[in-house]
N, C-alpha and C positions, 0 to 999 in steps of 0.2 A: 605180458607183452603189450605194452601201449602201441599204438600205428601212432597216432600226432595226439600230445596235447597242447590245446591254443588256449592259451591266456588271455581272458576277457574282462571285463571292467566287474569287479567281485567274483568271480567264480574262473576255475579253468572247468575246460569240456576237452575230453577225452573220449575215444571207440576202442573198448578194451573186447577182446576174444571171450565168450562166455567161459569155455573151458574153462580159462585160467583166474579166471576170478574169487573163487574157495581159497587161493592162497591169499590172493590181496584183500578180501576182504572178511578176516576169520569171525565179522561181528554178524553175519549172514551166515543162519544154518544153512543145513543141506537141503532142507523141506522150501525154505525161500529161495534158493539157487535153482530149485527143480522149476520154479515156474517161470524160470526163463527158456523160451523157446527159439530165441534167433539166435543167432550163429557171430554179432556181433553185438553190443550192450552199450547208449553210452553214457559216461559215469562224468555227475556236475559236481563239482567240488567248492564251496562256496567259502569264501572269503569275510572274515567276520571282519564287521566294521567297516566294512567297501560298498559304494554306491554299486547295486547292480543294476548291470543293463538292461531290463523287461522286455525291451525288443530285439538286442541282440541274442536273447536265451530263447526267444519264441522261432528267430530264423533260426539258430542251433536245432533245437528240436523240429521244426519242419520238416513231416513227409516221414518222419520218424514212427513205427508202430511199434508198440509192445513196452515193455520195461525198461526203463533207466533206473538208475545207483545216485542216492544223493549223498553227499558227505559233508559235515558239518564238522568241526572241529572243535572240543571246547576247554575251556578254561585247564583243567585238570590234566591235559595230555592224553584226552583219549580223545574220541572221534564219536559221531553219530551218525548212524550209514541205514541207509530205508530203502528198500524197494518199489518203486513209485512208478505208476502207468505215465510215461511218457507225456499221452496228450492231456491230461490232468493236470500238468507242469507246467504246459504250452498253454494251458486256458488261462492256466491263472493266471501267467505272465505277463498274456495279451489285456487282462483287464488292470491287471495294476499297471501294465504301460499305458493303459487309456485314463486311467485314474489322475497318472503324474502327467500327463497333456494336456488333459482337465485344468488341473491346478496351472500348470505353466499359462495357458489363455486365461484363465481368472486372474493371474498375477500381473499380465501384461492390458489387461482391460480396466483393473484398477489402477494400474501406472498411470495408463492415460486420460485417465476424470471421474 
């Protein structure tokens, strides 16, 4: 049972119910589903080949504790699914958004001389 999934520029984000997630995601034993402790998970599904947004995925995850589901997709038809701390997500996100801002003002300060 998804509540909403929102489609974001490379990835959708979804809040799926811990419960039900052993069916949707059978590539997650049961020892890695036990260490989810909240009552609601939410699961980034990333889009190969798609610009992602580094700042829209940091306000997604916002205020967020504990475990999120990432899912990767690949060539082969199957999938690649991780259990990964939430704010470990959000760090990263926030520095490679500070990374491509970086570049964007280096790009626009060489434009102009």
């Amino acid at each position: 049972m998804t509540s909403t999934t929102i489609n974001r520029p490379g990835y959708n984000y979804s809040i799926e119910i811990t419960d039900l997630l052993a069916e949707q995601f059978p590539e997650l034993n049961a020892k890695t589903l036990k260490k989810l402790d909240q009552a609601a998970t939410p699961i980034i599904e990333f889009a190969p080949g798609r610009t992602i947004s580094f700042r829209r995925l940091t306000r997604d995850l916002r205020g967020h504790k504990g475990k999120a589901i990432t899912v990767y997709p690949r060539k082969n038809g199957k999938r690649w699914v991780e259990l990964v701390d939430a704010a470990d997500i959000a760090a990263l996100a926030r520095t490679l958004d500070d990374v491509v801002e970086d570049a964007r003002v280096r790009k626009a300060v060489k434009a102009k001389g």
